[in-house]
C-alpha positions in Angstrom: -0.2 19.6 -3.0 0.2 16.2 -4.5 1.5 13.7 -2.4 4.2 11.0 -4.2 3.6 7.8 -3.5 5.3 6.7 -0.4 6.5 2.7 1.0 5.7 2.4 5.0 9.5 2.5 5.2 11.6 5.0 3.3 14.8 2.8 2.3 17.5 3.3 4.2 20.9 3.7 2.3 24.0 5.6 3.1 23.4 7.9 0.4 20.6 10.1 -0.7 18.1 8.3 -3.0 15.2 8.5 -5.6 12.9 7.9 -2.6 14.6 10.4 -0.1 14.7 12.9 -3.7 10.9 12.5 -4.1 10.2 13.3 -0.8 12.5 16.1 0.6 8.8 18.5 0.7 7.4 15.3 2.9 10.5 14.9 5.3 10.3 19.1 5.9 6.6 19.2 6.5 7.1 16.3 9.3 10.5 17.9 10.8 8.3 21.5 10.5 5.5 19.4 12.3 7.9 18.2 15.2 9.2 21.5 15.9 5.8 22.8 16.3 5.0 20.1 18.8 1.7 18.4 16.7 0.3 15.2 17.4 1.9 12.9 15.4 -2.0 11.1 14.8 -2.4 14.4 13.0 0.4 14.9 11.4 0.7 11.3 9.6 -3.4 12.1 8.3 -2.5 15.4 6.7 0.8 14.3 5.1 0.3 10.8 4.8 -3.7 10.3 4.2 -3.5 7.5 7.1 -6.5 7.3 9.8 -3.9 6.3 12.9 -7.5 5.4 14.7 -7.8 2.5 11.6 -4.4 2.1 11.1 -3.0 2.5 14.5 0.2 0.3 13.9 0.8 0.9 10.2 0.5 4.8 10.7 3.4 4.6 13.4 5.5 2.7 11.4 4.8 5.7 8.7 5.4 8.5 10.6 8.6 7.5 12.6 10.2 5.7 9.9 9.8 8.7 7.6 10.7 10.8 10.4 13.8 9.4 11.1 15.1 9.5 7.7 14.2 13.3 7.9 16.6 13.8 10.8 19.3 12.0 9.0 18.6 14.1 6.0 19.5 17.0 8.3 22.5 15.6 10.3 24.0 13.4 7.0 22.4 12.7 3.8 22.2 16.8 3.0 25.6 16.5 2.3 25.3 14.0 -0.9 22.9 16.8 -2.2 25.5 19.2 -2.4 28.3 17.0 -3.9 28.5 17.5 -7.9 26.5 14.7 -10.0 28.5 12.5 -11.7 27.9 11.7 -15.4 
């Protein structure tokens, strides 16, 4: 699986965008991850391709900022998904 690029920070709007579009398979696999209960060192090398032992503070940043915004996908920005596009 190909991984699009990502930022260190998804951007954080009120509404779904390009970024959050682009990486709705990225924002399951780490919500899937949670659930399970894996390391989050782990978890940000085989989504993100970041060494946490290299990286320590970058790879954080990564995986909880990106995690975050896959929570809110769940509680609020689903909803803009489902509202009919506008031409």
């Amino acid at each position: 699986m190909t991984m699009p690029a990502f930022e260190d920070r998804p951007p954080l709007t009120e509404r779904v965008n390009p970024y959050d579009e682009r990486h709705l398979v990225t924002y399951i696999r780490l919500l899937d991850a949670e659930a399970e209960g894996a390391d989050w060192r782990e978890v940000v090398h085989v989504i993100f391709g970041l060494d946490a032992a290299h990286e320590p503070e970058r790879a954080k940043i990564v995986h909880d900022s990106h995690l975050a915004r896959a929570r809110w996908m769940t509680e609020t920005g689903y909803r803009h998904l489902l509202e009919p596009r506008m031409q």
